[in-house]
DSSP file (Angstrom, degrees, kcal/mol; ACC not computed):
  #  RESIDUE AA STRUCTURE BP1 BP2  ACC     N-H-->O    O-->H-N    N-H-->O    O-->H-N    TCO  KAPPA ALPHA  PHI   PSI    X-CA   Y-CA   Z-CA
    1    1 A X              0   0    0      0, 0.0    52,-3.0     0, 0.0     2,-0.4   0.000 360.0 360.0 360.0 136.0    0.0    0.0    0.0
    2    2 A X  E     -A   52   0A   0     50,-0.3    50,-0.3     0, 0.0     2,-0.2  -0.853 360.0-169.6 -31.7  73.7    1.0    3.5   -1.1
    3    3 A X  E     -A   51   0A   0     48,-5.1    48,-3.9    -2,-0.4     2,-0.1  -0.757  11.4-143.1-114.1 144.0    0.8    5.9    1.7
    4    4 A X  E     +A   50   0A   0     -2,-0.2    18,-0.6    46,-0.2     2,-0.3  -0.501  34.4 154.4 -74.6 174.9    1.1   10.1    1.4
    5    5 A X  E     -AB  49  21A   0     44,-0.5    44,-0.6    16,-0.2     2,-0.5  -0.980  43.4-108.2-166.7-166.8    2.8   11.6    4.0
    6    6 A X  E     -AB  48  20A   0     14,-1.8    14,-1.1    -2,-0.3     2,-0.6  -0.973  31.6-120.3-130.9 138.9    4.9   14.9    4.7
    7    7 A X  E     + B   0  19A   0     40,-1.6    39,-4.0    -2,-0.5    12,-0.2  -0.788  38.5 163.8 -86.5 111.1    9.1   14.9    5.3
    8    8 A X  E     -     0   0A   0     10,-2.4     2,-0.3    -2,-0.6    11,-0.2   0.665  66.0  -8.9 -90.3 -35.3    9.8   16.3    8.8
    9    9 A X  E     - B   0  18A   0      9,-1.8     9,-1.5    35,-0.1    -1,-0.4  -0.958  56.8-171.2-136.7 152.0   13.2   15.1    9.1
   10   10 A X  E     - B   0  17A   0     -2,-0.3     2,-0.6     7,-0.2     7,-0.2  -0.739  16.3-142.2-161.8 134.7   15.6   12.9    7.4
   11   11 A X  E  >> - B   0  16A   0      5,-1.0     4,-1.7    -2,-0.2     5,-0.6  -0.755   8.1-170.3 -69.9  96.5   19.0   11.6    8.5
   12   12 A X  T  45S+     0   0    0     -2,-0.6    -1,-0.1     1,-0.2    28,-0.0   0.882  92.9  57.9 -74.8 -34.6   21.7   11.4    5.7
   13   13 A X  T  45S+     0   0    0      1,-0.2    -1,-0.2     3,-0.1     0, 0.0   0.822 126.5  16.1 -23.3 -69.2   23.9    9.4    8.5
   14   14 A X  T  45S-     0   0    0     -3,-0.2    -2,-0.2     2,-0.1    -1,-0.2   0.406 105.0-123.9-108.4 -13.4   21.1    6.5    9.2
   15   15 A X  T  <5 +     0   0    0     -4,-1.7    19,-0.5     1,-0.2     2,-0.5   0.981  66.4 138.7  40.4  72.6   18.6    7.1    5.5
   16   16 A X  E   < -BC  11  33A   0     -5,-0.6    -5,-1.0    17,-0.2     2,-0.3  -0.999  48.7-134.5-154.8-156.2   16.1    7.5    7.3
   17   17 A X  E     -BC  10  32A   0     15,-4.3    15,-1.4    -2,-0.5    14,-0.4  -0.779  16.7-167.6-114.0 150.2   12.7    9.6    8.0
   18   18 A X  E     +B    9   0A   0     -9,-1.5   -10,-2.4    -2,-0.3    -9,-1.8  -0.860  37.9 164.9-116.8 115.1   10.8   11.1   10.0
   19   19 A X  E     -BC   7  29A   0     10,-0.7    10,-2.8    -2,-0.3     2,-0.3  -0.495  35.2-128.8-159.2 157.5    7.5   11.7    8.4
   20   20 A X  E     -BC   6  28A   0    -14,-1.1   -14,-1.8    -2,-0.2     8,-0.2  -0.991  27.8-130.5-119.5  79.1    3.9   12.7    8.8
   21   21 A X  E     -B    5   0A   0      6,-0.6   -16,-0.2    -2,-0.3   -15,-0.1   0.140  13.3-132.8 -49.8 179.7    1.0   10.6    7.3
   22   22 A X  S    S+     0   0    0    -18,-0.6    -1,-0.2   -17,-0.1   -17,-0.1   0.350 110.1  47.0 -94.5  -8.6   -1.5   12.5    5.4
   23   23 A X  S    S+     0   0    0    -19,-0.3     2,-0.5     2,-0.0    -2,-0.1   0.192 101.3  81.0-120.3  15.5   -4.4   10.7    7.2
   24   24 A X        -     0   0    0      1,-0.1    -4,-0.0     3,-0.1     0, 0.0  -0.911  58.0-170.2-112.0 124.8   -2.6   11.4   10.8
   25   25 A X  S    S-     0   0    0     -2,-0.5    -1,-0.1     3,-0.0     3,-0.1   0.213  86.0  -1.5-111.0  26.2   -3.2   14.9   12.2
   26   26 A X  S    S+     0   0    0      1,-0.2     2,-0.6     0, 0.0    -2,-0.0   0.568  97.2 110.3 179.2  -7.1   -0.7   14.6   14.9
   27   27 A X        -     0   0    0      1,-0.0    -6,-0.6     0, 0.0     2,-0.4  -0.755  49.9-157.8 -94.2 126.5    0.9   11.1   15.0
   28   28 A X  E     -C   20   0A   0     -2,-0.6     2,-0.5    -8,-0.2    -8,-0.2  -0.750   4.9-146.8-112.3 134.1    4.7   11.4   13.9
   29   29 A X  E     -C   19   0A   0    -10,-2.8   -10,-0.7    -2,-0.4     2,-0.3  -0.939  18.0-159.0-106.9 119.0    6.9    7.9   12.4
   30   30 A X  E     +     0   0A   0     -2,-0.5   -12,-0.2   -12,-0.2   -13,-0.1  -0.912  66.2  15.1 -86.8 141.7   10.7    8.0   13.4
   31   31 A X  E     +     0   0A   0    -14,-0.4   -13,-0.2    -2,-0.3     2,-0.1   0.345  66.7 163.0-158.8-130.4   12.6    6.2   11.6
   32   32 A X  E     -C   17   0A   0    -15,-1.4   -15,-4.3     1,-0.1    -1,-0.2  -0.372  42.4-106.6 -83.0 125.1   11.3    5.3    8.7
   33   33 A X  E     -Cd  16  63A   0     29,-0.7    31,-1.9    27,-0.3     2,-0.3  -0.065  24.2-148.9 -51.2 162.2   13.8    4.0    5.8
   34   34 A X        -     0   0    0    -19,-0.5    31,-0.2    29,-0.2    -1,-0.1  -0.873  27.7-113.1-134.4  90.9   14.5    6.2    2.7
   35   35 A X    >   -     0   0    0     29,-0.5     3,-1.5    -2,-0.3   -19,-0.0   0.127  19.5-125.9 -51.7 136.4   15.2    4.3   -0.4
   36   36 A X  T 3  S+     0   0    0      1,-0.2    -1,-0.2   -21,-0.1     4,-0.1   0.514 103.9  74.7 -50.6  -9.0   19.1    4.8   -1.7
   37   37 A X  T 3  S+     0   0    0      2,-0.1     2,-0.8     1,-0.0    -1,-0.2   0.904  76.7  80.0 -80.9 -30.2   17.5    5.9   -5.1
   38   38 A X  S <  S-     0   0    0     -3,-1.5    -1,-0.0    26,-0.2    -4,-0.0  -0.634  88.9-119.1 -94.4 132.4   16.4    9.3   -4.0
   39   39 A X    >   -     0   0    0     -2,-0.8     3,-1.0     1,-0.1     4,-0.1  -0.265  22.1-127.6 -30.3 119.7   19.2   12.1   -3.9
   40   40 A X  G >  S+     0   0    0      1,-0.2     3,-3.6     2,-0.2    -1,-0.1   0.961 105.5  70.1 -55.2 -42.8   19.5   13.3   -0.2
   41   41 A X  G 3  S+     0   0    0      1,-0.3    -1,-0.2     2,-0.0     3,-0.1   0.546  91.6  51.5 -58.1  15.3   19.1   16.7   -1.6
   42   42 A X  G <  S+     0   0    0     -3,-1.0     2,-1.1     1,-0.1    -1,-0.3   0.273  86.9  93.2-119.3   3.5   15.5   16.3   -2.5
   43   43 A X    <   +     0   0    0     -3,-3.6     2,-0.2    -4,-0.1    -1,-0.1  -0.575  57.6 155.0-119.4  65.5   15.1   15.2    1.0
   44   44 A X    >   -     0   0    0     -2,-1.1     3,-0.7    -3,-0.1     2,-0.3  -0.652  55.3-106.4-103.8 148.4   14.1   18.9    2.4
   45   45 A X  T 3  S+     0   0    0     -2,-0.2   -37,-0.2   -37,-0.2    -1,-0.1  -0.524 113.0  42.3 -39.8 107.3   12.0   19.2    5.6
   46   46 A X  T 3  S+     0   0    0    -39,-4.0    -1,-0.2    -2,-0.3   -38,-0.1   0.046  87.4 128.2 128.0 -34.5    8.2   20.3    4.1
   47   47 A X    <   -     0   0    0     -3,-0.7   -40,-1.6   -41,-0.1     2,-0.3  -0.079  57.7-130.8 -35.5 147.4    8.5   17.7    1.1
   48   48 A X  E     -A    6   0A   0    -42,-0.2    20,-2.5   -29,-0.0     2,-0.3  -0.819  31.1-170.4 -84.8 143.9    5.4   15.0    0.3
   49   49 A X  E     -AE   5  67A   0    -44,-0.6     2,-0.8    -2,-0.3   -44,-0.5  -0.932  25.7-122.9-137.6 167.7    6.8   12.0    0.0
   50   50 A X  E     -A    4   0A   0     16,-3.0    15,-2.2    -2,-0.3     2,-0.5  -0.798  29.1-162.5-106.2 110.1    5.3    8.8   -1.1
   51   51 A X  E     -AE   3  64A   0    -48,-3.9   -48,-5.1    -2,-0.8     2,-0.6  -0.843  15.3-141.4-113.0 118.7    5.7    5.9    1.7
   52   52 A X  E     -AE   2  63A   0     11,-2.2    11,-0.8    -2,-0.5     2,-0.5  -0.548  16.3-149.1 -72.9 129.2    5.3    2.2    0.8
   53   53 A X  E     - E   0  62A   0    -52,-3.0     9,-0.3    -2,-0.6     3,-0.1  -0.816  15.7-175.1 -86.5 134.8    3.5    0.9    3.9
   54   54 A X  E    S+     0   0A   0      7,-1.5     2,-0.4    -2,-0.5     8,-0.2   0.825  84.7   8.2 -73.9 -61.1    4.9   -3.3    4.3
   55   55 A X  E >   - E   0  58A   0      6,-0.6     3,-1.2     3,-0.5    -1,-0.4  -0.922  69.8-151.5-125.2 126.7    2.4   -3.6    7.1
   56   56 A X  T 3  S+     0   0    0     -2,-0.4     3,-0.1     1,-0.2    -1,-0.0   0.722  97.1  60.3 -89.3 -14.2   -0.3   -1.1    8.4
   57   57 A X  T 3  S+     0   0    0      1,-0.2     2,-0.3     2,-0.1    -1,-0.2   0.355 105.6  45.4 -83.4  15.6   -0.2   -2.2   11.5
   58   58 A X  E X  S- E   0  55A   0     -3,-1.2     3,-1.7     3,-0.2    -3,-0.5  -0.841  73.4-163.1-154.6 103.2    3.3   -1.3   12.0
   59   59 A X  E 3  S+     0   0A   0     -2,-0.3    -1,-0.1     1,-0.3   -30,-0.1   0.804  87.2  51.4 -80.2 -20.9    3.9    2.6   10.4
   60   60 A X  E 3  S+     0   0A   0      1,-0.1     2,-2.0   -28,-0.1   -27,-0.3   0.621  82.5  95.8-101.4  16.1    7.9    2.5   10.1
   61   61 A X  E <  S+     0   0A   0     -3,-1.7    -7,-1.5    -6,-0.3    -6,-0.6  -0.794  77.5  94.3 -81.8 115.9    7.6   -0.7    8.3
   62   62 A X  E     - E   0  53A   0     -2,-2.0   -29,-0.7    -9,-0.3     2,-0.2  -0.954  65.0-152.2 176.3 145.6    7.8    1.4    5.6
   63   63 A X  E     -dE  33  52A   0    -11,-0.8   -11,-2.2    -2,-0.3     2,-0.8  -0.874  20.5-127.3-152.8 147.1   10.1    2.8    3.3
   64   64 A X  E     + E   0  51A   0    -31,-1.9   -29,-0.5    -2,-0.2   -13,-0.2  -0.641  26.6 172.2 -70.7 101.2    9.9    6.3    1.3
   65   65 A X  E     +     0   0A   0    -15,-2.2     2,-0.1    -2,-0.8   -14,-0.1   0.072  59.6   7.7-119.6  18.9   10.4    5.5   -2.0
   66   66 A X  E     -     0   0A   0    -16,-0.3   -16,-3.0   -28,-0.0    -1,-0.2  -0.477  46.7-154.9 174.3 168.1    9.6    9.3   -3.4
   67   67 A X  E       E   0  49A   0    -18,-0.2   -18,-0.2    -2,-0.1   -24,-0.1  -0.521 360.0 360.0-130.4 166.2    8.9   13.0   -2.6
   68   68 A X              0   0    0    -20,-2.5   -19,-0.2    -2,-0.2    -1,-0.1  -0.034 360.0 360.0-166.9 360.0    6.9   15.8   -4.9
């Protein structure tokens, strides 16, 4: 599953996220992997990104696999 979300943070160190569903108005993911494909510079605080959910019951299996 395909989840939006919003880029709060993201850790060039670790790839990973910290992110903002679109259907959450206050629940925050730490994190969350960042596929090697996307550029870190595209990886600005404020971004949408596009998060494949593995599991729904379990939000940082996940990984962000692209921003817009």
């Amino acid at each position: 599953m395909i989840e939006r979300g919003f880029l709060l943070a993201f850790d060039s160190a670790t790839y990973t996220a910290t992110v903002r569903y679109a259907w959450s108005i206050s629940s925050v993911v730490a994190g969350v992997p960042v596929s090697r494909a996307i550029a870190s510079a595209e990886l600005v605080a404020g971004r949408r990104v596009a998060v494949a959910l593995f599991d729904v019951g379990q939000p940082v299996d996940a990984l962000v696999v692209g921003v817009h």
